[in-house]
C-alpha positions as CSV (number, residue, x, y, z in Angstrom):
1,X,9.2,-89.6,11.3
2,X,12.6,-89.4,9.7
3,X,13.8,-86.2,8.8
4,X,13.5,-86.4,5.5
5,X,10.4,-88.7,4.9
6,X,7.8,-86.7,3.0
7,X,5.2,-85.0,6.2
8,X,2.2,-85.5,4.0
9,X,2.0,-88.9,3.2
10,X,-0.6,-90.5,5.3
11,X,0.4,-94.1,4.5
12,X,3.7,-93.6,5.6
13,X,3.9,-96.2,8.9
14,X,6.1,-97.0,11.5
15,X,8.6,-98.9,10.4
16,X,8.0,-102.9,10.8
17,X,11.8,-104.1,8.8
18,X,12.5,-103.4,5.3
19,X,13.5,-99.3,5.5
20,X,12.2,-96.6,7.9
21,X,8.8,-95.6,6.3
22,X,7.7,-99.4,5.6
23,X,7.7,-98.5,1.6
24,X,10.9,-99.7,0.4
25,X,12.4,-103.2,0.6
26,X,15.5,-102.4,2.3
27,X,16.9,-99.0,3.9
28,X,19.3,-98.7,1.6
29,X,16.7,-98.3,-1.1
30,X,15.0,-95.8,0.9
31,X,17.9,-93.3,1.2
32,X,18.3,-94.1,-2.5
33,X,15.1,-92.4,-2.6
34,X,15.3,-89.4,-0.5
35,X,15.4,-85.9,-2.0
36,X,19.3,-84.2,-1.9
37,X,20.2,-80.7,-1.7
38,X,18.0,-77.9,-1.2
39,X,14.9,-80.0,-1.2
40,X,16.1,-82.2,1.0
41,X,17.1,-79.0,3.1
42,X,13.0,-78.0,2.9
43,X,11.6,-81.5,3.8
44,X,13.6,-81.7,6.5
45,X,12.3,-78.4,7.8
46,X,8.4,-79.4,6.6
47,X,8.9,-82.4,8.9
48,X,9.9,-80.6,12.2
49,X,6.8,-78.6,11.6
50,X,4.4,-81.5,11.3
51,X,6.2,-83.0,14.2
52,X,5.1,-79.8,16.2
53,X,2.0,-79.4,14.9
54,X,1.3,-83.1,15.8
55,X,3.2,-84.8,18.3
56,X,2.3,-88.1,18.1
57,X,1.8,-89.9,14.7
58,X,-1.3,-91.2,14.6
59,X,-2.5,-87.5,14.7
60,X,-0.8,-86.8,12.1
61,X,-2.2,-89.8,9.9
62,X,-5.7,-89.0,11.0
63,X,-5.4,-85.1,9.7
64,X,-4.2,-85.7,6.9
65,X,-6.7,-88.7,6.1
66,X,-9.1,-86.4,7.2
67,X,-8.1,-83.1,5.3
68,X,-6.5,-85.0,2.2
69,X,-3.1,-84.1,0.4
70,X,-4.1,-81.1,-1.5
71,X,-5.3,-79.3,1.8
72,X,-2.3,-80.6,4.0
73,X,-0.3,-79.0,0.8
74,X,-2.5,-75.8,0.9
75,X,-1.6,-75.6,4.8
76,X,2.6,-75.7,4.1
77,X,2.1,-72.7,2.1
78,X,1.2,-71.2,5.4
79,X,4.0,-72.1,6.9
80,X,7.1,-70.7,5.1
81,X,9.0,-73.7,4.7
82,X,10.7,-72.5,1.7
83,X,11.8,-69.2,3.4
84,X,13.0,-71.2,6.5
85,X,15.3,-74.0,5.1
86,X,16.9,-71.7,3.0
87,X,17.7,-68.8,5.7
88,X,19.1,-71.6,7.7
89,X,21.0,-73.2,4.8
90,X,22.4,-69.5,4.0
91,X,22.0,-70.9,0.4
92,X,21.9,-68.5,-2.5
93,X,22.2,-64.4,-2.7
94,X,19.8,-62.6,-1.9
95,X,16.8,-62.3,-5.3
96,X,16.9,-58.6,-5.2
97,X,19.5,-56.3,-3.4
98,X,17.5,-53.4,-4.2
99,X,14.7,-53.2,-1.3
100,X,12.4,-50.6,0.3
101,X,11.2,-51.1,4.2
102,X,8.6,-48.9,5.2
103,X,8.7,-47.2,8.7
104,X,6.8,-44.4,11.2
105,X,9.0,-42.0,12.6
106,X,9.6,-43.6,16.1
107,X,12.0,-44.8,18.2
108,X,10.6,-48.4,18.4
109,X,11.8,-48.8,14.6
110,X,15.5,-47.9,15.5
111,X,16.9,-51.7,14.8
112,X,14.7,-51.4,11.4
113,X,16.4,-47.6,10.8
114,X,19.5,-47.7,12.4
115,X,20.5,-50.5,10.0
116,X,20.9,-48.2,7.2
117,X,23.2,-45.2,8.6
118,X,25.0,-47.8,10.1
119,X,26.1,-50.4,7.8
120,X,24.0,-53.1,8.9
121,X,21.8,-53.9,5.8
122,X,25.0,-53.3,3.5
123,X,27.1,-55.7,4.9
124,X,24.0,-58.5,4.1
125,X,24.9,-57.3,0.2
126,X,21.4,-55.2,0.3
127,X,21.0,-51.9,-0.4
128,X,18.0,-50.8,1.2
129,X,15.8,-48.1,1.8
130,X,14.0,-47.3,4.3
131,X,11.3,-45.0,3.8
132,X,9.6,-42.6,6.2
133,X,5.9,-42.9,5.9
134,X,2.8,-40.6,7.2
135,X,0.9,-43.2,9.3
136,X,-0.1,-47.1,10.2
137,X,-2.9,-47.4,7.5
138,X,-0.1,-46.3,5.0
139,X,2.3,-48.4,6.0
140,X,0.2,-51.3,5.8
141,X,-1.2,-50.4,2.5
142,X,2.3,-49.8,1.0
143,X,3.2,-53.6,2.0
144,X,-0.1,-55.0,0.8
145,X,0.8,-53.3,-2.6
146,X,4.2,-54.6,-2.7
147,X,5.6,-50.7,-2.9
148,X,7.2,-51.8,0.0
149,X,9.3,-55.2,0.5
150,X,8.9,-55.3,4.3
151,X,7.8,-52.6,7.1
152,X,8.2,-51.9,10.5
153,X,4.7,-51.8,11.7
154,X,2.9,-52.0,15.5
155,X,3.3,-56.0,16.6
156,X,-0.7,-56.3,16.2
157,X,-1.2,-55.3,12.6
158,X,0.5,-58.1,10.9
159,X,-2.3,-60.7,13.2
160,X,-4.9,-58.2,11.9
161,X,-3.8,-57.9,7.9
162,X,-3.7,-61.8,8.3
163,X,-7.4,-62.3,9.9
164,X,-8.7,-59.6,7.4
165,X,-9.5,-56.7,10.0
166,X,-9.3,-53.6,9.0
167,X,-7.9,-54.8,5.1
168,X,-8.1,-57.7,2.8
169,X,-7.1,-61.1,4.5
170,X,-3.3,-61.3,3.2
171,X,-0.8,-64.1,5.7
172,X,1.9,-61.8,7.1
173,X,4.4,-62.9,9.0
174,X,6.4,-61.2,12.0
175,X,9.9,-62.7,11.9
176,X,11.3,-60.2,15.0
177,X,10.3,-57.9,17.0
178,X,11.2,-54.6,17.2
179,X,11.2,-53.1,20.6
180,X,9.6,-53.6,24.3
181,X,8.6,-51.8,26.2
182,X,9.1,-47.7,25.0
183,X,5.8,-45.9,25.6
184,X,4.2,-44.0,28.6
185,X,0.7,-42.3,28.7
186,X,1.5,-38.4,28.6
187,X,-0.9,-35.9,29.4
188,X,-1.8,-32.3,28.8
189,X,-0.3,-30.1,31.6
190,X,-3.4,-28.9,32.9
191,X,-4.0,-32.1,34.4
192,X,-0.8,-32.6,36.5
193,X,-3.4,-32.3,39.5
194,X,-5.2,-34.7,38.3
195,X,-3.2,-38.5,38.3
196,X,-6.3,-40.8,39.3
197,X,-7.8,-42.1,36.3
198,X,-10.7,-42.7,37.9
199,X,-11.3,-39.5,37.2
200,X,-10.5,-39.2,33.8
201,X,-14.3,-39.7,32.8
202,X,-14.8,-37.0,29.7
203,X,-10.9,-37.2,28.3
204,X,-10.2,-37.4,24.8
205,X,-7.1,-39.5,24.5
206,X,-5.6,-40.6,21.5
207,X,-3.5,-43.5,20.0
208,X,-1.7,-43.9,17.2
209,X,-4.0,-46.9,15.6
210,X,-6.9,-49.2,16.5
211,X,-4.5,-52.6,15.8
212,X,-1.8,-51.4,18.3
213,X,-0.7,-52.5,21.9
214,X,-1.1,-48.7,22.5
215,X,-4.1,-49.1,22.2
216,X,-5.1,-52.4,24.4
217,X,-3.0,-51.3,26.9
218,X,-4.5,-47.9,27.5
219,X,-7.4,-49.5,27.8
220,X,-6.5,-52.2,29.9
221,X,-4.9,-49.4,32.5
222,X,-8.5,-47.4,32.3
223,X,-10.5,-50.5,33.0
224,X,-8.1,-51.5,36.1
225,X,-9.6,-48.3,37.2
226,X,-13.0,-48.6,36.8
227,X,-13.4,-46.3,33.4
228,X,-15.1,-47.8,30.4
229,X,-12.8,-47.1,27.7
230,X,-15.7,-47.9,25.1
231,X,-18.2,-44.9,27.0
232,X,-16.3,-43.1,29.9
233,X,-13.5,-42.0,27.3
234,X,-13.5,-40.7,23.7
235,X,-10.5,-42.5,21.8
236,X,-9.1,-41.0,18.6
237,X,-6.6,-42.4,16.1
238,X,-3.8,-39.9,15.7
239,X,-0.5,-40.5,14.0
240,X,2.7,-40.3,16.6
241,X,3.8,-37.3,14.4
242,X,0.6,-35.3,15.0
243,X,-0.1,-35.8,19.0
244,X,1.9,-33.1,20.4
245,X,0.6,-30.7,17.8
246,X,-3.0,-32.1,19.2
247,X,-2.0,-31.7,22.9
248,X,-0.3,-27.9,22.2
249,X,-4.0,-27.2,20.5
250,X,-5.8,-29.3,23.4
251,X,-7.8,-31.3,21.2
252,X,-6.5,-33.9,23.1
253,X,-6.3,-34.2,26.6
254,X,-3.4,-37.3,26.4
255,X,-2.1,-40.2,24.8
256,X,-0.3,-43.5,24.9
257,X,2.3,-42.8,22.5
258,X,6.1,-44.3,21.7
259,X,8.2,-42.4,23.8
260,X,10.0,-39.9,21.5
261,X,6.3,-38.2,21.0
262,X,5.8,-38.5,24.9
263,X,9.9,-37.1,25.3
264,X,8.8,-34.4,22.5
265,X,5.5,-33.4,24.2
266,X,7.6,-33.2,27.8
267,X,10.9,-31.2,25.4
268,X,8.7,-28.5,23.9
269,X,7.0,-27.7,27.5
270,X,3.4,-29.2,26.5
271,X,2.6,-32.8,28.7
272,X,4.1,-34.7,31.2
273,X,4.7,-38.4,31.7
274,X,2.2,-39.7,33.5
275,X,3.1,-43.5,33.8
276,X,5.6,-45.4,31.5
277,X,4.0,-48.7,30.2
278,X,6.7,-50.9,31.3
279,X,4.9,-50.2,34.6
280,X,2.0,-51.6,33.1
281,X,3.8,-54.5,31.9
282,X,7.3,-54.5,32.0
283,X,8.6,-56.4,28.8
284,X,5.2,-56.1,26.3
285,X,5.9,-55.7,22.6
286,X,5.7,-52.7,20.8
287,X,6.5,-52.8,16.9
288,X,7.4,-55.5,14.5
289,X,10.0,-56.3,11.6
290,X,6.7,-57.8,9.2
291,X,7.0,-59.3,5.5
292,X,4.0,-60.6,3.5
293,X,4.0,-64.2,3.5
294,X,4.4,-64.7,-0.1
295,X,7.1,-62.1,-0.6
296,X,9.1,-64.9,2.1
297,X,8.5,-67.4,-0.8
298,X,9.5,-65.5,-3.7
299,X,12.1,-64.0,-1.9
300,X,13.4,-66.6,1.3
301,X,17.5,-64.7,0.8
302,X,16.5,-61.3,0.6
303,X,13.9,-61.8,3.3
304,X,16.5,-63.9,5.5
305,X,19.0,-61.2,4.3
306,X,17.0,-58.1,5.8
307,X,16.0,-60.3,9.3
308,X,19.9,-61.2,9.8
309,X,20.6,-57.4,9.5
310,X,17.8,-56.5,11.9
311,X,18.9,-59.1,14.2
312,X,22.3,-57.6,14.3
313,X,21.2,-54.1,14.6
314,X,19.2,-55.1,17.4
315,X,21.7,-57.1,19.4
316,X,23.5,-53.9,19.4
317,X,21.1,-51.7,20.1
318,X,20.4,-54.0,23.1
319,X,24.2,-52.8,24.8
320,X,23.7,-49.4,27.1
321,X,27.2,-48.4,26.0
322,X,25.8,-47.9,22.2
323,X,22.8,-45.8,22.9
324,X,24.3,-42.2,22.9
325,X,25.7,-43.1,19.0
326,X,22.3,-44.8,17.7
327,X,20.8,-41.7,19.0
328,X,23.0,-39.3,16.9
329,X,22.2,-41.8,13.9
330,X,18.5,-41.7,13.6
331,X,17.7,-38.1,15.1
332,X,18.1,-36.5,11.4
333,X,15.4,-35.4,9.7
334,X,15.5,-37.9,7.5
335,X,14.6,-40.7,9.7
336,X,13.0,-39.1,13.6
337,X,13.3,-35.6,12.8
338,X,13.7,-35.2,16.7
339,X,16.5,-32.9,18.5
340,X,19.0,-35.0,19.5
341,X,18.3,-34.7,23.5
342,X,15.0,-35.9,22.8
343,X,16.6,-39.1,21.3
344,X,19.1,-39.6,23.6
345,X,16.9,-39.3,26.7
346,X,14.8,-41.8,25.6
347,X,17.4,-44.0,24.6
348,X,19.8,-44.0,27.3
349,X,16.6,-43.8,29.6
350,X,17.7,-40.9,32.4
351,X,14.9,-38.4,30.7
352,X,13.0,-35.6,31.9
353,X,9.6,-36.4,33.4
354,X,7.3,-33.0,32.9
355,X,6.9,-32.6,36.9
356,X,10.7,-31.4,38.1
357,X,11.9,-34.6,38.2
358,X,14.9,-36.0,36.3
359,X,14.6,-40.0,36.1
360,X,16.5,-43.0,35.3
361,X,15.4,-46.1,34.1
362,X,17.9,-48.1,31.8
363,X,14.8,-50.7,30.7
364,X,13.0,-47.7,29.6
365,X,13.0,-49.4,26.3
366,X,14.5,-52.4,25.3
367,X,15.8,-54.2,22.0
368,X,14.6,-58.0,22.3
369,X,14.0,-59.5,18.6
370,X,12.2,-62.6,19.6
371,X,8.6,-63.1,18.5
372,X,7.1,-65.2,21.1
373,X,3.8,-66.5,20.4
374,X,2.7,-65.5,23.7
375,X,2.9,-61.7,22.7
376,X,0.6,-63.1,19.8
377,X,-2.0,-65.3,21.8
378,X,-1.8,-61.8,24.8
379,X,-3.0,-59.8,22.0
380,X,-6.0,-61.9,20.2
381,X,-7.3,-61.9,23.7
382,X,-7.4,-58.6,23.7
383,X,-8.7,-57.8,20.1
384,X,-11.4,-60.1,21.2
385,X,-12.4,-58.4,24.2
386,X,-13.0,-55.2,22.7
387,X,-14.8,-56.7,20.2
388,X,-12.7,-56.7,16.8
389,X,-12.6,-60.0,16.5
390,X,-16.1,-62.0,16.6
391,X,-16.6,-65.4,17.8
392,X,-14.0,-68.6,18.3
393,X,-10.4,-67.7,17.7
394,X,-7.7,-70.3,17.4
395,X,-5.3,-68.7,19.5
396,X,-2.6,-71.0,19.3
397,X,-2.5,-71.6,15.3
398,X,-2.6,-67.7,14.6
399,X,0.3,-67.1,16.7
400,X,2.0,-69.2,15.3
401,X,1.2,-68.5,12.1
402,X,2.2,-65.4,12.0
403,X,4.7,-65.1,14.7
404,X,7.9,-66.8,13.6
405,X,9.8,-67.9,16.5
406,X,11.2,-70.7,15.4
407,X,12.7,-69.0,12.2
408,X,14.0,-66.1,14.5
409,X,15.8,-68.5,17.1
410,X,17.3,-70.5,14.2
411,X,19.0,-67.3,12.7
412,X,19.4,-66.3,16.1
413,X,21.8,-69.1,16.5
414,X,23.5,-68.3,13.1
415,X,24.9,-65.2,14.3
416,X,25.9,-66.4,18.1
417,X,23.1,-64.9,19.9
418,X,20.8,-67.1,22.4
419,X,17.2,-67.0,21.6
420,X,14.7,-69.0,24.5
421,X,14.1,-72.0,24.6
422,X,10.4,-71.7,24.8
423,X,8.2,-70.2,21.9
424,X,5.8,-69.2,24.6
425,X,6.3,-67.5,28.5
426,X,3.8,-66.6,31.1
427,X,3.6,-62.9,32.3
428,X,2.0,-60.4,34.3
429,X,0.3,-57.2,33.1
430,X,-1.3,-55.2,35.7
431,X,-1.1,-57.6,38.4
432,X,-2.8,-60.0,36.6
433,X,-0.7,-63.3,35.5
434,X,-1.5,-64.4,31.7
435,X,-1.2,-67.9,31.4
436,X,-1.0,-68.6,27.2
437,X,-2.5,-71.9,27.5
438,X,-5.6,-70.6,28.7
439,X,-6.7,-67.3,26.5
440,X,-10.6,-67.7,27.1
441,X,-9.9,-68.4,30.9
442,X,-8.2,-65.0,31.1
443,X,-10.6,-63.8,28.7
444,X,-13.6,-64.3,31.1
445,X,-11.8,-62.4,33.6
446,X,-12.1,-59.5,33.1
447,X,-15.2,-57.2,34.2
448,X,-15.2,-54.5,31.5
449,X,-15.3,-55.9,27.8
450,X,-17.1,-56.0,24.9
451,X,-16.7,-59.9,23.9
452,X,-19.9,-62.0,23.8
């Protein structure tokens, strides 16, 4: 397929003489034909997807003789064509300058808040703001509403908003990601004799939302030790700003929690950090840069606008040397609301562990934008096993519908960073390797679940 032949023309054939697609009577007619400019910009882009989502061309031919043109149309708008020929293009200012991204007061967001105190969003041409909100559930409601242009929210919501659990089935679309690594399991001090969690049997323990890696991987760690998470355990939804007030008041007994909350609770005298998660698995995802599918369509420049800033913001974030002053920007109450030792420990990762011990660990957390589907496929595995999600899943095709790789390496490359060169990477979580090719393999591993 040439790069700018239409992808959803069945007939189109290998070329036999006369012009490339076997439709014109010379090539010189052909090119005659082909679209110029921007929409020549977008089928280029439209092809490389077909040509990833089927290889070999008599695929192709047989989907869409088998679909028909309006469906394989209906599919593009799934894929945010539009959006991604014009970020890499760079074509056109951005449709609004005024914008709004939601966030939770956490250090995971720091690329998403950092970029407004320090000059990243404004030297896009945007003027955004970001806007501290009460909890996940209003976040996500906020961006469904379109009160809010974009949001930081945990890396499993957008797959969940997009499947329809826990809302109306809206496509959203995580163009980076935020953080990885950056939580730890705290507990209440009267339990600093008590580190096995096999015998945790009774705790209340609480996360900050159902459709979170918190979540799965708490209870991934209390299933590697024998304790039904679903019976053995009572787990309760609270907002990161509300669990050390919980712990002080011991209506909790712990949490998995981003690490200024654990750093707070282990600052104000009240928990301890039991286990970090990176020890859990070292490089997981945390939050996510996310935008509503349509909004990339009506707005592919301001969207590619806001992920070029939060790229940048990132990439500095990722440099040790720049912690100490992204600390002092995004303590204030207007964005953490956290001392600034609270911030900085976390940040610079030499921190304070609750038992006597002062430790350091420079990968603590870590600033990596790149979506890979992997994280995706890892995390529908998990949403099965625990039984939100009911029946056959497509791993492959969700993640990569909603997990935009390819659009974050391309603007990646713009700015003279070096994304992978794989959309996908093996890794191991407890000891346990996780294959992406094989979900339902991995799946039907494990002992304690709730999937059918």
């Amino acid at each position: 397929m040439a790069p700018f032949d239409n992808p959803f023309d069945a007939k189109r054939r290998i070329a036999r003489g006369g012009c490339s697609c076997g439709s014109h009577a010379s090539q010189a007619a052909h090119e005659a034909a082909l679209p110029s400019g921007d929409a020549a910009i977008e089928r280029a882009v439209e092809a490389t997807m077909m040509r990833a989502l089927f290889p070999h061309q008599a695929e192709r031919r047989a989907f869409l003789r088998s679909v028909g043109l309006a469906t394989a149309a209906a599919v593009s708008q799934f894929l945010p064509t539009k959006f991604v020929a014009e970020a890499f293009a760079e074509a056109g200012k951005p449709e609004k300058t005024d914008l709004k991204i939601g966030f939770i007061p956490i250090t995971c967001a720091t690329p998403i808040i950092m970029a407004k105190p320090m000059g990243f969003y404004e030297k896009q041409g945007l003027n955004v703001d970001v806007v501290k909100t009460a909890g996940w559930a209003v976040v996500r409601d906020k961006t469904l509403n379109k009160e809010y242009d974009a949001a930081h929210m945990l890396a499993p919501m957008p797959l969940a908003i997009t499947m329809g659990l826990g809302s109306n089935p809206v496509p959203f679309a995580v163009p980076a990601i935020e953080n990885v690594n950056g939580q730890a399991i705290c507990l209440a001090n009267k339990h600093k004799d008590n580190r096995d969690p096999k015998n945790w049997k009774g705790f209340k323990l609480a996360i900050p939302f159902d459709y979170s890696n918190h979540n799965y991987l708490l209870r991934y760690y209390l299933a590697e030790h024998g304790i039904d998470p679903d019976t053995d355990v009572q787990l309760r939804s609270v907002p990161p700003p509300e669990m050390v007030a919980n712990l002080r008041a011991d209506n909790i007994d712990g949490f998995l929690a981003p690490d200024n909350v654990v750093q707070r609770a282990v600052y104000d005298g009240v928990g301890f950090i039991h286990i970090l998660s990176k020890e859990i698995w070292d490089g997981h995802p945390c939050c996510s840069f996310s935008v509503a599918q349509d909004t990339i369509r009506d707005m592919p420049n301001a969207t590619a606008a806001m992920l070029r800033a939060i790229l940048q913001a990132t990439a500095y974030a990722s440099k040790a040397e720049n912690r100490k002053e992204i600390a002092a920007a995004i303590a204030p109450a207007n964005y953490l609301n956290q001392p600034l030792t609270v911030v900085e420990q976390v940040l610079t990762g030499t921190y304070a562990d609750g038992l006597g011990s002062v430790k350091k660990d420079p990968k603590r957390v870590a600033f990596d934008p790149f979506p890979y589907e992997s994280f995706a496929i890892w995390t529908l595995t998990q949403m099965k096993r625990w039984g939100q999600i009911k029946g056959d899943v497509d791993y492959a095709a969700v993640a990569k519908q909603v997990y935009r790789a390819t659009d974050a390496a391309k603007l990646m490359q713009q700015d003279g960073l070096t994304p992978p060169e794989a959309t996908t990477k093996t890794f191991v979580v407890m000891g346990k390797t996780f294959d992406p090719a094989k979900p339902e393999e991995y799946l039907d591993s494990f002992k304690i679940k709730r999937a059918s």
